[in-house]
BAKOL-735050 format. One record per residue: x, y, z of N, C-alpha, C in turn; residue number from 1. Coordinates in nm, 2 decimals. Layout:
N
+--------+---------+--------+---------+----------+--------+--------+---------+--------+-----+
! n.east ! n.north !   n.up ! ca.east ! ca.north !  ca.up ! c.east ! c.north !   c.up !   k !
+--------+---------+--------+---------+----------+--------+--------+---------+--------+-----+
!      X !       Y !      Z !       X !        Y !      Z !      X !       Y !      Z ! NUM !
...
+--------+---------+--------+---------+----------+--------+--------+---------+--------+-----+
//
This chain:
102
+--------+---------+--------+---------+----------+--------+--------+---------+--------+-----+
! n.east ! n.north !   n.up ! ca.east ! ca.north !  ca.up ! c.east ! c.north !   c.up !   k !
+--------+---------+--------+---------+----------+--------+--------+---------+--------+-----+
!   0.25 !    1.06 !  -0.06 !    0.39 !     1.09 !  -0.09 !   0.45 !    0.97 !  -0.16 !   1 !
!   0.53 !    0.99 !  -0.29 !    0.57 !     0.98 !  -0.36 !   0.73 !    0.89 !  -0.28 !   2 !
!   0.76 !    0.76 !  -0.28 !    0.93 !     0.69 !  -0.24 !   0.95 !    0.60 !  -0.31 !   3 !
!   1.07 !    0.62 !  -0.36 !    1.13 !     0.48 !  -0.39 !   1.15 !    0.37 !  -0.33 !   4 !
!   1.16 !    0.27 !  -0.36 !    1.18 !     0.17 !  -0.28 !   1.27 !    0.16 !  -0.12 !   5 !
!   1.42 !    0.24 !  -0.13 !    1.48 !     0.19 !  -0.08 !   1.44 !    0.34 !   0.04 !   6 !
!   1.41 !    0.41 !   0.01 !    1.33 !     0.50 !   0.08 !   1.18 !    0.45 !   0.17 !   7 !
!   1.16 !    0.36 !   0.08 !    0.98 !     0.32 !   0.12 !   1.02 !    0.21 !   0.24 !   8 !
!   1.07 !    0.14 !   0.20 !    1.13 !     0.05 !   0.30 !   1.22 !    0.08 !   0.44 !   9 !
!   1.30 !    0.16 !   0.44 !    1.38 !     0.20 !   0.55 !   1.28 !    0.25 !   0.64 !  10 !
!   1.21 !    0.34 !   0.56 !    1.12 !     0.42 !   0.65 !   1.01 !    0.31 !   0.70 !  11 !
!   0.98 !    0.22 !   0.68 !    0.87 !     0.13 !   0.70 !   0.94 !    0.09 !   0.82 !  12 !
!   1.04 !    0.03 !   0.81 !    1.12 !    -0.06 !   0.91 !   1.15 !    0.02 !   1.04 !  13 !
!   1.17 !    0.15 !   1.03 !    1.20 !     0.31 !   1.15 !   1.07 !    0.30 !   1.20 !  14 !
!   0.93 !    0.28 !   1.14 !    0.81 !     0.31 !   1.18 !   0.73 !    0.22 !   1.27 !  15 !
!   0.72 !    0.28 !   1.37 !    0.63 !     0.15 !   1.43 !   0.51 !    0.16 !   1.41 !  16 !
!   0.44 !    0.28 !   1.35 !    0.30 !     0.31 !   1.34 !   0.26 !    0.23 !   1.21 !  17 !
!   0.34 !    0.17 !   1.11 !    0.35 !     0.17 !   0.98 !   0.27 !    0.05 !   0.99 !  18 !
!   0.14 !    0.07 !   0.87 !    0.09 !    -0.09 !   0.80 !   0.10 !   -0.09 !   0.68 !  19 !
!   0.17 !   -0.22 !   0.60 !    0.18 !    -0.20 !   0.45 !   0.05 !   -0.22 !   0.38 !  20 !
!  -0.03 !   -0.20 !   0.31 !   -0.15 !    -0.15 !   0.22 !  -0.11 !   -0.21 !   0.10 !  21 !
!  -0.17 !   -0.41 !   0.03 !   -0.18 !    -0.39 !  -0.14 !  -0.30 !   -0.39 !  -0.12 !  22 !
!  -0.27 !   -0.27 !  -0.27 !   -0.39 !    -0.26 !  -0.33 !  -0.45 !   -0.34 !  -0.47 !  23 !
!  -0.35 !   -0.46 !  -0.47 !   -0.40 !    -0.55 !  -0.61 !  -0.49 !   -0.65 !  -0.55 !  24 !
!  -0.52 !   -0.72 !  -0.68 !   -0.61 !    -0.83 !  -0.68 !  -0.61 !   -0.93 !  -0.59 !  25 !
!  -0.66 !   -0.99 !  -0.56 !   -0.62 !    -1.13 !  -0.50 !  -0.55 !   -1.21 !  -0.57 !  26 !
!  -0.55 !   -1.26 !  -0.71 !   -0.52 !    -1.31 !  -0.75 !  -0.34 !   -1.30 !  -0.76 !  27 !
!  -0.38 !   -1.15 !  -0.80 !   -0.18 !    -1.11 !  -0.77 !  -0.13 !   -1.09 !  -0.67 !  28 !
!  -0.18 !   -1.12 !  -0.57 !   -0.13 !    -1.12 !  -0.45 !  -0.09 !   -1.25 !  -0.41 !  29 !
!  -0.18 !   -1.39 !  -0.44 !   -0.13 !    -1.52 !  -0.44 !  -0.02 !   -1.56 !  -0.49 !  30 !
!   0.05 !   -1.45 !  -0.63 !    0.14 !    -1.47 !  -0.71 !   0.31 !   -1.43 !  -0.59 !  31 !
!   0.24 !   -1.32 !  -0.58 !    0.41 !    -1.26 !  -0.50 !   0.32 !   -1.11 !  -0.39 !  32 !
!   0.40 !   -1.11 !  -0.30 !    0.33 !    -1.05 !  -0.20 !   0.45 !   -0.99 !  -0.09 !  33 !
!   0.47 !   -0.84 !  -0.07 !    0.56 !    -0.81 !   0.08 !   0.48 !   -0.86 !   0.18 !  34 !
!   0.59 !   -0.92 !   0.29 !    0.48 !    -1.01 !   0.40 !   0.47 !   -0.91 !   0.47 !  35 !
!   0.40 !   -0.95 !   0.54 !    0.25 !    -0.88 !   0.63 !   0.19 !   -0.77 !   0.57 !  36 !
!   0.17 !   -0.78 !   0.45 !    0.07 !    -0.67 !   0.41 !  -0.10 !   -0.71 !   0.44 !  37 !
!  -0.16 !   -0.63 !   0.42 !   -0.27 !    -0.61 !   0.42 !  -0.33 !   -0.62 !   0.29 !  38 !
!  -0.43 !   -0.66 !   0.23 !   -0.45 !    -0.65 !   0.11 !  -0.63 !   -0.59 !   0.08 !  39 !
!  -0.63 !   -0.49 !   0.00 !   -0.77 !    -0.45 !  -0.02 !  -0.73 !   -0.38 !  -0.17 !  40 !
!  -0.84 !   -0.48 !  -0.21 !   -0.83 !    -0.46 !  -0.36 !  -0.89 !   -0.33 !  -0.43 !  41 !
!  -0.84 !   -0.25 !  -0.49 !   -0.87 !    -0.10 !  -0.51 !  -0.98 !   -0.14 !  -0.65 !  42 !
!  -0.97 !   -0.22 !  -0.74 !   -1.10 !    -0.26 !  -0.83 !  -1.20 !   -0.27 !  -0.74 !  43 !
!  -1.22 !   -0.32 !  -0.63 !   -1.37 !    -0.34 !  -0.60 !  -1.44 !   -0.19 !  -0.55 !  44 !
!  -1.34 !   -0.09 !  -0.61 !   -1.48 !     0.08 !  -0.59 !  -1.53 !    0.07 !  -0.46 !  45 !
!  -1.63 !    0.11 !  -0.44 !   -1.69 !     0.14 !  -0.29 !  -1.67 !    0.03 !  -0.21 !  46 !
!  -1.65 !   -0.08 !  -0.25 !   -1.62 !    -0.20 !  -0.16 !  -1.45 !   -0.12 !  -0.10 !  47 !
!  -1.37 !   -0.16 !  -0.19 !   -1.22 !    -0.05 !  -0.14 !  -1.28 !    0.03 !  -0.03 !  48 !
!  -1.35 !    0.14 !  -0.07 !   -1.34 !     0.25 !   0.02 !  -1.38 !    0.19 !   0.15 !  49 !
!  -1.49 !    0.14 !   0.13 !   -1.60 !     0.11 !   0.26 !  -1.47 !    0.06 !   0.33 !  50 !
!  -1.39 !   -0.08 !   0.31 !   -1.28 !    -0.13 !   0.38 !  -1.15 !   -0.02 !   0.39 !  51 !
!  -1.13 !    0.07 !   0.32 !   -1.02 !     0.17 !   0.40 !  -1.07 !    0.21 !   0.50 !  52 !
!  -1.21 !    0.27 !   0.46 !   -1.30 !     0.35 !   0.61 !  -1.27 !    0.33 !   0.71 !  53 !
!  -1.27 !    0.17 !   0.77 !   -1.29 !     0.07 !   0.90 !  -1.07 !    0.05 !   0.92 !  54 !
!  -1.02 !    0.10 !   0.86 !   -0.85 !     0.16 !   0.90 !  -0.87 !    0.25 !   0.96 !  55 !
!  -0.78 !    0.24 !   1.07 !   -0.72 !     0.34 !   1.21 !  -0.66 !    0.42 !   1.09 !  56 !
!  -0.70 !    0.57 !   1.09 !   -0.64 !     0.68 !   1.06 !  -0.56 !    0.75 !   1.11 !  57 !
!  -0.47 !    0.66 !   1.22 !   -0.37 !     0.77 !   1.29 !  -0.24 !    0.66 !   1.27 !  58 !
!  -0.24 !    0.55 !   1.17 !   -0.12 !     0.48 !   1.13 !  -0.07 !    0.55 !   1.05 !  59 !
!   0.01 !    0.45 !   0.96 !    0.10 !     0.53 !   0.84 !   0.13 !    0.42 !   0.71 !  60 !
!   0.07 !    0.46 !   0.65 !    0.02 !     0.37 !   0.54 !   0.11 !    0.35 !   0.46 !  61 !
!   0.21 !    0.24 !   0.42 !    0.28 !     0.21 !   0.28 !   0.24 !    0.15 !   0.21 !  62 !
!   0.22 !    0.20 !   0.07 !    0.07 !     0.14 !  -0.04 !   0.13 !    0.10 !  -0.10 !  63 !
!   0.13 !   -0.06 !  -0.19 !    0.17 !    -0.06 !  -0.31 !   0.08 !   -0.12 !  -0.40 !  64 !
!   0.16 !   -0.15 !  -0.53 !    0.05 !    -0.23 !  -0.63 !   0.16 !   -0.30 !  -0.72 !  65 !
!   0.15 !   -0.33 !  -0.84 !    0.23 !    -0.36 !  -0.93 !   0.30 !   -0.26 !  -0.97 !  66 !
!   0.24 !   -0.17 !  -1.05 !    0.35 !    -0.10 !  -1.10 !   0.36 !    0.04 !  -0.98 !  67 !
!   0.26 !    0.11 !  -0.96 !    0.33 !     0.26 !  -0.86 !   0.17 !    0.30 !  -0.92 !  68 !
!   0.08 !    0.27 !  -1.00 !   -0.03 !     0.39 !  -1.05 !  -0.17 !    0.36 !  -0.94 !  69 !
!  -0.19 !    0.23 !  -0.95 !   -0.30 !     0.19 !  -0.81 !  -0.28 !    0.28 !  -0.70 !  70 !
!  -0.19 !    0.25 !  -0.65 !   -0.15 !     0.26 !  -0.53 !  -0.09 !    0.39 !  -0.51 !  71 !
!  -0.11 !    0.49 !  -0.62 !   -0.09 !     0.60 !  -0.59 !  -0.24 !    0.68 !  -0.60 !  72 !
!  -0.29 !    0.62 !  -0.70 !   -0.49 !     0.64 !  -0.66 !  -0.51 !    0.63 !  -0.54 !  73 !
!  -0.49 !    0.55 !  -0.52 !   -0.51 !     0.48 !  -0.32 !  -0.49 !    0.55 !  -0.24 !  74 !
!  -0.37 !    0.64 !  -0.23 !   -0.28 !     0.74 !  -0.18 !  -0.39 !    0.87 !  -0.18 !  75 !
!  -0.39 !    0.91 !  -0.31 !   -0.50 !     1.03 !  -0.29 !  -0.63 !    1.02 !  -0.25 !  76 !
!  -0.71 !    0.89 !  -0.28 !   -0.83 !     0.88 !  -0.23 !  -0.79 !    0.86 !  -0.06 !  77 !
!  -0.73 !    0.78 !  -0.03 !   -0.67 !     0.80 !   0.14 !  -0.66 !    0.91 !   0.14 !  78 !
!  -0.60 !    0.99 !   0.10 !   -0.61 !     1.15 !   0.18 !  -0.71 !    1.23 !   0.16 !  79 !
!  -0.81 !    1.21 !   0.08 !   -0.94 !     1.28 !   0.04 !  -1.03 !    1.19 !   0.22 !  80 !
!  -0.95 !    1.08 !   0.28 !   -1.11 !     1.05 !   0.35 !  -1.01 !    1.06 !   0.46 !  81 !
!  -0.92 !    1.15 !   0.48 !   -0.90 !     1.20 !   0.59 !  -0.70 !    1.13 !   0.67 !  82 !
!  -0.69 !    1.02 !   0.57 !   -0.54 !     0.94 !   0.63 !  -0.51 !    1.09 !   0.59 !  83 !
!  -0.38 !    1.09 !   0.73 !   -0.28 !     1.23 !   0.68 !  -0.13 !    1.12 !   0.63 !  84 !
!  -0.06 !    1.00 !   0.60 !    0.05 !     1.01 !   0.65 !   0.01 !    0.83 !   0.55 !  85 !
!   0.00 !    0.86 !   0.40 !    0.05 !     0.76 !   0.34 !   0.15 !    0.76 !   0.20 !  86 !
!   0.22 !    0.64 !   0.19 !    0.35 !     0.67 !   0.09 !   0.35 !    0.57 !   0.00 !  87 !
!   0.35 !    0.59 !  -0.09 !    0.33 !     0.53 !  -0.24 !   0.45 !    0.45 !  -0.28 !  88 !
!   0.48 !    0.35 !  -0.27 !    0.61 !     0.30 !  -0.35 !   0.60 !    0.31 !  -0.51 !  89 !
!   0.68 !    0.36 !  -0.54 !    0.74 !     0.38 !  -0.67 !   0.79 !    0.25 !  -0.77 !  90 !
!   0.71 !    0.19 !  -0.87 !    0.75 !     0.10 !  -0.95 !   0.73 !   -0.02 !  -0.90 !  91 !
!   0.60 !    0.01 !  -0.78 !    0.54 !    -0.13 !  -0.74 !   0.62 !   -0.25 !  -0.70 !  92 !
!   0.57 !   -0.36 !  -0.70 !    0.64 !    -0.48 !  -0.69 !   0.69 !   -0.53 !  -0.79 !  93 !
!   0.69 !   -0.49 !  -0.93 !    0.76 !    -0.51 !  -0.99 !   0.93 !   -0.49 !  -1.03 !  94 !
!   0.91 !   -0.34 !  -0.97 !    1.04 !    -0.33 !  -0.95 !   1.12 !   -0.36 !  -0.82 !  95 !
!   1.04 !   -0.44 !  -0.70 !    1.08 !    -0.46 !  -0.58 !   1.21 !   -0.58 !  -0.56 !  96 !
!   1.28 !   -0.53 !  -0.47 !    1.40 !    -0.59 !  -0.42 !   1.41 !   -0.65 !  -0.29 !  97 !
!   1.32 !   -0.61 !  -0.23 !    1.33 !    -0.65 !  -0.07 !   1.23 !   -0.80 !  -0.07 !  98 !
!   1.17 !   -0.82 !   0.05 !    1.14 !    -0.96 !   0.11 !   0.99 !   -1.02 !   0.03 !  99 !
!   1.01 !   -1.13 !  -0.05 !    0.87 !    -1.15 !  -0.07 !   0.79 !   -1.27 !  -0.01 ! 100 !
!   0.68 !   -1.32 !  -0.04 !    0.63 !    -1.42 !  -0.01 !   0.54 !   -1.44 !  -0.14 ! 101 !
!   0.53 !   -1.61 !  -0.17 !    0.42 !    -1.62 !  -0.27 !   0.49 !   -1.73 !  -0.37 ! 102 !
+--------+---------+--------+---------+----------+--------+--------+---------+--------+-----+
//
């Protein structure tokens, strides 16, 4: 599912099941980063997957990336391997306003 920011975040903060999910690089993640995310880099293909696999499937995943397109790949391959209950922020960290680190 598809949120805007100010949607992606409220709901994150209401959730206690909630883990935030980047899916960029490492390298862009040393740059700027929401804290306490998690980070698994969606370029490394079956490496990605293999490391979503080994995620509790009964959280609630808020994915991002830079712009909204990663992390919305991320989103559908998560629901193809069974997550029911992940949300895509919209316009990435680029367009992000809330807390960073980096």
């Amino acid at each position: 599912m598809n949120l805007d920011q100010q949607q992606w975040w409220e709901q994150y903060q209401q959730d206690e099941n909630a883990v935030i999910l980047d899916v960029r690089t490492e390298d862009e993640v040393e740059e700027v980063a929401i804290p306490g995310a998690i980070n698994i880099d969606i370029y490394k293909g079956q490496g990605f997957l293999d490391a979503v696999e080994q995620l509790d499937k009964n959280k609630n995943y808020y994915v991002y990336c830079k712009a909204g397109g990663r992390s919305n790949q991320a989103c559908l391959l998560m629901g193809q391997m069974g997550f029911e209950n992940t949300f895509n922020l919209l316009g990435g960290i680029t367009e992000w306003e809330g807390p960073v680190v980096g």
